[in-house]
C-alpha positions in Angstrom: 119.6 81.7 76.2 117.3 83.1 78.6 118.1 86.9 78.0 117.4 85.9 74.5 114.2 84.1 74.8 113.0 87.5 76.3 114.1 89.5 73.4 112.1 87.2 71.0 109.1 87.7 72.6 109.7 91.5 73.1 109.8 91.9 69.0 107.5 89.4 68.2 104.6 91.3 70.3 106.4 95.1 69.7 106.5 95.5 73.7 109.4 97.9 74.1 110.4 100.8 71.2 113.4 103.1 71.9 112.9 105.7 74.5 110.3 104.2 75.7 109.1 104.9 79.8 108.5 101.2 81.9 107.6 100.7 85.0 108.0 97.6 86.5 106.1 95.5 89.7 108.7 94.7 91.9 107.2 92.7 95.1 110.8 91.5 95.2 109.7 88.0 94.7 111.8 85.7 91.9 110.0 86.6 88.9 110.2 90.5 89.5 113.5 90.6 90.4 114.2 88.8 87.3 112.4 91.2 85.1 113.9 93.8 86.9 117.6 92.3 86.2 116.2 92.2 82.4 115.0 95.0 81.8 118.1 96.4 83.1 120.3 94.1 81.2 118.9 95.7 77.9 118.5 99.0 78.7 121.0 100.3 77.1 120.1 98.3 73.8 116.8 99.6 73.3 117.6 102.9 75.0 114.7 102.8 77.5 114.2 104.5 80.7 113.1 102.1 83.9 111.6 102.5 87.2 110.7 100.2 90.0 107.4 100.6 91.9 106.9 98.7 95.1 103.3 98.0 96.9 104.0 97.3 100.8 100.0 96.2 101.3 100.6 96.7 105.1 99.5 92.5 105.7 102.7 90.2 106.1 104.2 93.1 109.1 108.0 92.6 109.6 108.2 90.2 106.1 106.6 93.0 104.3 108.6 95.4 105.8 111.9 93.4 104.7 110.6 93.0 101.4 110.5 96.9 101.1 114.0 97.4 102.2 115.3 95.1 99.6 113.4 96.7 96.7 115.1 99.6 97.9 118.5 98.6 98.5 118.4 96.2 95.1 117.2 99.3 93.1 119.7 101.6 94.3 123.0 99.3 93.7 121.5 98.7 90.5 120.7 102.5 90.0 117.4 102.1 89.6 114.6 104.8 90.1 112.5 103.5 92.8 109.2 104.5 94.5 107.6 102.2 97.6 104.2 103.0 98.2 102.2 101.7 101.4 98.3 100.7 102.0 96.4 99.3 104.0 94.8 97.0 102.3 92.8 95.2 104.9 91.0 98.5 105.5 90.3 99.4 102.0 88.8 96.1 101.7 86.9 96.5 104.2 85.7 100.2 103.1 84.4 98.5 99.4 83.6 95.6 100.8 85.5 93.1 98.2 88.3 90.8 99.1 91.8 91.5 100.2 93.4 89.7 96.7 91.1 91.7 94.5 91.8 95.4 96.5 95.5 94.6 96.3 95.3 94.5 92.9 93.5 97.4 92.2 96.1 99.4 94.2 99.1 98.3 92.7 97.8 98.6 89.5 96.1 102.0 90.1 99.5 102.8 91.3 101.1 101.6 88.4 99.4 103.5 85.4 99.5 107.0 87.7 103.4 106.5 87.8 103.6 105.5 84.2 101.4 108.1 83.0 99.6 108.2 79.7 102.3 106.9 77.3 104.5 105.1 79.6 104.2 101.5 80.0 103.6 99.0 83.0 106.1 95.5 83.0 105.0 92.7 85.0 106.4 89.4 85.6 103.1 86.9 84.9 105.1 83.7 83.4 104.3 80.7 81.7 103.3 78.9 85.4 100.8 82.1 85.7 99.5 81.7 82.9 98.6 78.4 83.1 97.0 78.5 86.7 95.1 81.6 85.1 93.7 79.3 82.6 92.5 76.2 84.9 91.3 78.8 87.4 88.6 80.1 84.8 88.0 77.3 83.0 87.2 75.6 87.0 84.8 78.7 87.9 83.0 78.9 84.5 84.2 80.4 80.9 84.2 80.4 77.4 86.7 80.9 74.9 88.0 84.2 76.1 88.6 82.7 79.4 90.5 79.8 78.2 93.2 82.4 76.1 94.3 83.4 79.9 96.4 86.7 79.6 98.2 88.5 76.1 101.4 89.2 76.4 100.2 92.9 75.7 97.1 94.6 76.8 96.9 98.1 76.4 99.8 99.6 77.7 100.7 96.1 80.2 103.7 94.3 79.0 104.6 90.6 79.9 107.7 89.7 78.6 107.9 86.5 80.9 104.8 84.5 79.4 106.4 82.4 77.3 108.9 81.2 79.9 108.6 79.2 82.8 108.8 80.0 86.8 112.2 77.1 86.6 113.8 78.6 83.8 113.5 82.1 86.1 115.0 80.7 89.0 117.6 78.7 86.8 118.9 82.4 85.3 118.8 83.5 89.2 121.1 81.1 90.5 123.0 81.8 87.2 123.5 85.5 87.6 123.6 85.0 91.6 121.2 87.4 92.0 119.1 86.7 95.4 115.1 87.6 95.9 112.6 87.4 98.7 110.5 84.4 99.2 106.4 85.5 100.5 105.4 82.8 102.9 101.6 83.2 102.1 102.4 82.1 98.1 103.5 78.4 100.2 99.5 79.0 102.5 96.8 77.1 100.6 94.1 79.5 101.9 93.8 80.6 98.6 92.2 78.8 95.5 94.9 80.2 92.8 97.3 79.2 95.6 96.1 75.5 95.6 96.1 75.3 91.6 99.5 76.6 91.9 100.6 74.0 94.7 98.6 71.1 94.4 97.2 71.1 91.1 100.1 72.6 88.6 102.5 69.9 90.3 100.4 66.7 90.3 99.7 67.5 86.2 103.5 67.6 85.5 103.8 64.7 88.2 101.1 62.8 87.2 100.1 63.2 83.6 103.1 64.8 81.9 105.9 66.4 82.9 105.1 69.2 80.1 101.9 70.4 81.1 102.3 73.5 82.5 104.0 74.5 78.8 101.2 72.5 76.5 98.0 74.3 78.5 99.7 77.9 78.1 100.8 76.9 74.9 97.3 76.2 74.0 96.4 79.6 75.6 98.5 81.0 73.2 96.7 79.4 70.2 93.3 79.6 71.4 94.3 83.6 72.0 94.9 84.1 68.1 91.8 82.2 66.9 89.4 84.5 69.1 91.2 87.5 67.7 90.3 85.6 64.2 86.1 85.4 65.4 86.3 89.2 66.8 86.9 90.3 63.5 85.0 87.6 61.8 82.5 88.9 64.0 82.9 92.5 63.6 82.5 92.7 60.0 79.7 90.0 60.2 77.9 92.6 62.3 78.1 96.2 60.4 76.9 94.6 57.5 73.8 93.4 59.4 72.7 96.9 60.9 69.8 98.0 59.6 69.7 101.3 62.1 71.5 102.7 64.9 71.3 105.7 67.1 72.7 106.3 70.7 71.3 103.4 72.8 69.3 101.9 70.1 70.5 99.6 67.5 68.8 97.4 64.7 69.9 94.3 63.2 68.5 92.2 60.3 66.9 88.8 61.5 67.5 86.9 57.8 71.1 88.0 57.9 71.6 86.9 61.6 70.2 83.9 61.0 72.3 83.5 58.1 75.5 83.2 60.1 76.2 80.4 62.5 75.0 80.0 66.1 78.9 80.4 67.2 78.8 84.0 65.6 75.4 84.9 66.6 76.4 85.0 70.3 79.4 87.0 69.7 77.3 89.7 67.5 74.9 89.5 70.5 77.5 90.9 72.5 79.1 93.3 70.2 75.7 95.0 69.0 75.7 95.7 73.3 79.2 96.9 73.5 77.7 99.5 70.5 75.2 101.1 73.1 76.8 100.3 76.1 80.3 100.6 77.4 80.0 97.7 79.4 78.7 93.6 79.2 78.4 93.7 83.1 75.7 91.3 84.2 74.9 90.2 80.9 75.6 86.3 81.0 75.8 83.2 78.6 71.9 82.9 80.1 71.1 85.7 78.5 72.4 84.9 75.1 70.6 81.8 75.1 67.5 84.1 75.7 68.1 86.4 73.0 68.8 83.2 70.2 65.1 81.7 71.0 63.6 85.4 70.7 64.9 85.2 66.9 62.6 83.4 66.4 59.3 84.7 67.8 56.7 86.7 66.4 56.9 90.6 65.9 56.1 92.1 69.3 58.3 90.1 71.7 60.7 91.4 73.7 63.1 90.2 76.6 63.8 92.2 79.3 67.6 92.0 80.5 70.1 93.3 83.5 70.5 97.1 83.7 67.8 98.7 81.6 68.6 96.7 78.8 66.2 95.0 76.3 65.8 93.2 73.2 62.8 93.4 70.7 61.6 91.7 67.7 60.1 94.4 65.1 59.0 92.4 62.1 62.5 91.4 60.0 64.8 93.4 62.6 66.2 92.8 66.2 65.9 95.9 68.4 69.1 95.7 71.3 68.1 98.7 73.1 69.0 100.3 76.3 65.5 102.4 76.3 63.4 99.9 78.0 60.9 101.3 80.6 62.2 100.6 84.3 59.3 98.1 86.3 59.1 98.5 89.7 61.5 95.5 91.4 60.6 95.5 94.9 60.3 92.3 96.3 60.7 90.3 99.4 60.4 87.0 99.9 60.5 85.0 103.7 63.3 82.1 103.5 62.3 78.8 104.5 65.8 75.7 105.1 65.7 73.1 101.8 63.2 75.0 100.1 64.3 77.2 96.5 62.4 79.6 95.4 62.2 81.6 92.6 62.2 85.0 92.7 60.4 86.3 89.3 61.7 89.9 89.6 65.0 89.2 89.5 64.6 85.7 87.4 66.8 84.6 89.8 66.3 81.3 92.0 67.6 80.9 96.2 68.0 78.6 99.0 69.2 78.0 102.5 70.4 74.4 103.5 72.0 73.0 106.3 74.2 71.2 103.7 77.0 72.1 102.1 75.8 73.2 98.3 76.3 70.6 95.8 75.9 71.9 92.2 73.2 69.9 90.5 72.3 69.5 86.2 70.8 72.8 84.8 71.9 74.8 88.1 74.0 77.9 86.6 75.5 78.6 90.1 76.1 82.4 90.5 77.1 82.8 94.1 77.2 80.4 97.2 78.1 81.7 100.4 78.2 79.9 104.2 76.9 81.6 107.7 77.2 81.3 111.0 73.3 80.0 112.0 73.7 80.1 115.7 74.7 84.2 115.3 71.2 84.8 113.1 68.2 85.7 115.8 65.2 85.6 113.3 63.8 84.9 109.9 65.9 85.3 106.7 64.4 87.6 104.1 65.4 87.6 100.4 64.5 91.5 99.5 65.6 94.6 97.6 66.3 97.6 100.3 64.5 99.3 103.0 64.6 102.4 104.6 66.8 101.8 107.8 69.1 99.1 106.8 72.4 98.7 108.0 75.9 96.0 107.4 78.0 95.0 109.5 81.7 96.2 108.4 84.1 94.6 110.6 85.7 95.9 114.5 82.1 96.3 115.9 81.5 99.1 113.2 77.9 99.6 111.1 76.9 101.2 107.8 74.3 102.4 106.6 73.2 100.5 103.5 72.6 103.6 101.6 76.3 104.5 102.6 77.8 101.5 101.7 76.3 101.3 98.2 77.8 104.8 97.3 81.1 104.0 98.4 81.1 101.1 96.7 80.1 102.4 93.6 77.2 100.6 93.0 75.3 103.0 90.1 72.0 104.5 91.2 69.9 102.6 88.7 71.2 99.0 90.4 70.5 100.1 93.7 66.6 99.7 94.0 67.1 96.2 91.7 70.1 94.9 94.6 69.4 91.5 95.5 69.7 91.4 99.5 69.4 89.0 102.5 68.6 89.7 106.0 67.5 89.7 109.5 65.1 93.1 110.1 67.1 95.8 109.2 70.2 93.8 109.3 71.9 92.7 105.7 73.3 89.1 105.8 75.1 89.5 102.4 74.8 91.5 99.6 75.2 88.9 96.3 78.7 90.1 94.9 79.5 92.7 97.1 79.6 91.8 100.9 79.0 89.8 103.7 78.5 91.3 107.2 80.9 90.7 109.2 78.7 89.4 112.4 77.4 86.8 110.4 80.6 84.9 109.0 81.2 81.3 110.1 84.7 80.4 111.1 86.5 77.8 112.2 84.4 77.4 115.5 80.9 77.7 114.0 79.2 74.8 114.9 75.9 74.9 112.8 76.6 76.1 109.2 73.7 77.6 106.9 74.5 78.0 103.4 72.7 80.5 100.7 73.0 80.0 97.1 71.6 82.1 94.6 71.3 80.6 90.5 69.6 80.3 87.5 67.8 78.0 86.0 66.1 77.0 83.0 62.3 78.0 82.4 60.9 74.1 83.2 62.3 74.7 86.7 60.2 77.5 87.9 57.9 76.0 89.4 58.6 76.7 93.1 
């Protein structure tokens, strides 16, 4: 039944044609093992090649190192192709300066498409459990609609053919087959917030409020997922008939037409009119949108200035989205007083530093919140954009220059000048979204906490 639950999803999403090249994510955990023992099962069926790739992240020491070995000696009685890879994560992480989950990932998946290679295709073993912790986990940190469809069973060349099935029924065909996998202590450590949905919240739901939860939200996913592919192409066609011009980073749409269609598919052509002149929606947020639905309605002339040269300009009956506008000078710094928000007009941005834990209150659109070791700061706080000079803390005692850090973390030149930064002279606290220096953190022994929130606000709050 299980084996054949699998193959209905497989041809109801076309995931697998004949002669087809998949690699599969074995961590050697229950659910890869189990796609691994599936795939296998129907090789021959849908004549497929298959090959196992294995990321030892160089964190979990003789665990990880056991895990390894029985990719290895699992792939080789089952005469499997197999290729183990190690990293060290915790450096890398350290090197770009994001978080250990986030630089695993991009290795293993890096990994993944250079071994799969243009037209092969990548298997991984995300289930129904996954997907539902995906879906509470967005919807808990902020989201719309697109957040809320959690992952498709294909994307690109990624196949999941475990999404409709849950993490039970996976261990169920286990036990069945007798097949034995590795158990990861840290997935049983709550340091981790998708770790505590998955322990603490998933199970009090199904305890709690119905035994079927898990299934209903990722059913749900499922359904919400094919009514936002209905609005992208509602959207799309709503949108070419509405241009009025276009050229490389310049595009016109008709105001009368826009306003024509309903607020819901306004803010989606918003966003698609963008993706038209610019590969990417980075930075651009649901504050933003807002701002570009009241210009509608303005007087030839206005214009809105947005994140990363962008802008948007009324010009009589059209809407100019435009990635032409001219580049004001940003530099700013601003001296931090405890309790007291300010806003910082360059960046329409507001911050504070408290001695209390931040509590989100109405109209705060939270963007980042971070906590510090006060006793380790020697001076006043500054909330600036860069200076010649300054330097971040790395980890092990080591520094960086800023200027180096920001190139290796592939940060593009035009954001540079625009960062938003705090510090201590020449010393950077944090960098919003990308780091925190490492002599500043607060751990388990700080005594006196300081905590620094950056948001945004609506207009009738800056008045600080």
């Amino acid at each position: 039944m299980f084996l054949e639950n699998i193959k209905k999803t497989i041809q109801n999403y076309n995931m697998i044609e004949k002669g087809d090249k998949i690699v599969i994510g074995v961590s050697g955990g229950a659910d890869s093992i189990a796609l691994l023992a599936v795939l296998c099962a129907l090789q021959k069926e849908y004549d497929i090649n298959i090959e196992a790739v294995h990321i030892h992240h160089g964190l979990r020491g003789e665990e990880a190192d056991r895990d390894a070995l029985f990719v290895k000696q699992i792939c080789k009685e089952w005469c499997v192709p197999c290729h183990v890879l190690e990293f060290d994560i915790a450096k890398e992480a350290r090197e770009k300066g994001i978080g250990l989950e986030e630089m695993g990932r991009i290795c293993r998946y890096n990994t993944f498409y250079d071994i799969a290679g243009k037209n092969g295709k990548i298997a991984v073993a995300h289930h129904q459990n996954d997907q539902a912790e995906t879906v509470l986990f967005n919807l808990c940190r902020g989201t719309g609609l697109t957040g809320l469809c959690g992952m498709t069973p294909v994307r690109g060349n990624i196949i999941r053919p475990f999404l409709f099935v849950s993490r039970k029924e996976i261990e169920y065909f286990l036990s069945e087959k007798n097949i034995c996998y590795c158990q990861d202590s840290t997935n049983e450590q709550n340091h981790y917030t998708r770790n505590k949905i998955r322990l603490s919240v998933l199970p009090f739901l199904e305890n709690e409020i119905n035994d079927k939860a898990v299934k209903h939200i990722a059913s749900a996913a499922s359904i919400l997922s094919e009514e936002e592919t209905f609005l992208e192409e509602l959207a799309e066609k709503a949108l070419h008939k509405m241009i009025v011009s276009k050229q490389q980073k310049k595009i016109a749409l008709d105001i009368n037409l826009l306003l024509s269609e309903n607020v819901v598919m306004r803010r989606r052509i918003f966003r698609k009119a963008f993706c038209l002149i610019d590969d990417s929606l980075q930075d651009l947020s649901y504050i933003h949108i807002q701002q570009i639905e009241q210009l509608l309605h303005k007087q030839t002339g206005k214009r809105l200035s947005l994140p990363l040269k962008r802008s948007v300009l009324i010009e009589y009956n059209n809407i100019l989205f435009s990635l032409e506008n001219e580049v004001k000078s940003t530099k700013f710094c601003y001296k931090l007083l405890p309790e007291k928000a300010i806003y910082i007009k360059e960046i329409d941005k507001f911050v504070e530093l408290s001695f209390n834990a931040y509590k989100k209150q109405e109209k705060r659109l939270t963007i980042y919140t971070r906590v510090f070791d006060y006793d380790k700061i020697k001076g006043d706080i500054s909330c600036r954009t860069r200076q010649q000079g300054d330097s971040i803390a790395i980890g092990n005692g080591h520094q960086k220059k800023l200027k180096d850090f920001l190139i290796d973390a592939k940060i593009a030149r035009q954001k540079r000048d625009m960062l938003l930064l705090f510090a201590v002279g020449k010393q950077i606290l944090w960098i919003p979204g990308y780091r925190i220096s490492s002599d500043f953190t607060a751990n388990e022994t700080t005594k006196n906490k300081l905590w620094i929130s950056v948001w945004e606000g609506e207009k009738n709050e800056r008045t600080y």
